[in-house]
N, C-alpha and C positions, 0 to 999 in steps of 0.2 A: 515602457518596456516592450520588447518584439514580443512576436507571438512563440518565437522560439525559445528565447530568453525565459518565459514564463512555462514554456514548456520544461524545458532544461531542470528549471529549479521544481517544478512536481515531480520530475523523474527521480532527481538525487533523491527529494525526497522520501518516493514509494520505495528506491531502492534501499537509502537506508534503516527503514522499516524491516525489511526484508530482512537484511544483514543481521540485524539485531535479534531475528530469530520468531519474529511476527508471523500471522497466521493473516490470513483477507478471511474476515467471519463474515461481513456482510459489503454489496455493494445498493444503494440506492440511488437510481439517476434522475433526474427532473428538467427543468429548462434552465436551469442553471448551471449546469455540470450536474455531477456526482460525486456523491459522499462515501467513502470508503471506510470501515469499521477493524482495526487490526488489533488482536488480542493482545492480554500481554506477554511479555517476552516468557522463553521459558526458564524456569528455574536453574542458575547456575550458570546463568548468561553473563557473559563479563562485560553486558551494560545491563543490568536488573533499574527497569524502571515499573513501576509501580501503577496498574490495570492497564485498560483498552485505550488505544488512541481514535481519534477520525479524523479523517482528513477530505478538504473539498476539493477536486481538483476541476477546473472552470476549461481547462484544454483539450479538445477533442485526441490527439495524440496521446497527451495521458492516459485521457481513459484508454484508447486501443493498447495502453501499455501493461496496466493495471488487469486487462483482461488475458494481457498474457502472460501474468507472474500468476493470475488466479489457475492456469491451466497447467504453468508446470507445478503450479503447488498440487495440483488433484492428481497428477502423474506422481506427484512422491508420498506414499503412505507415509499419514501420520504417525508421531512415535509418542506412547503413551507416558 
């Protein structure tokens, strides 16, 4: 698989996390990638799946991706 290819599918990934209504609780990075921590969905979500996900993503691109969903997540107040 390319390196874009492998990119591609971490993106749809993080994205459809995202869509789903997931929060980025935690990020931890090491020499292998980084692990990404997303809550569960919220309540009343028309995909309810059941607690926290994590995900690894090994692509440097990802991660530059993942830090930009984390930043417009802190630009939109959470809703209680």
């Amino acid at each position: 698989m390319s390196s874009y290819e492998e990119y591609a599918e971490e993106k749809q990934l993080l994205d459809g996390l995202v869509e789903e209504g997931r929060r980025i609780v935690e990020i931890k990075e090491d020499l292998d990638g980084a692990v990404v921590l997303f809550s569960a969905p919220p309540e009343g979500s028309v995909r309810e799946a059941a607690g926290s996900i994590s995900l690894r993503l090994s692509t440097a691109d990802a991660r530059k991706h993942v830090a930009v969903l984390l930043i417009r997540q802190q630009a939109v107040p959470q809703e209680l």
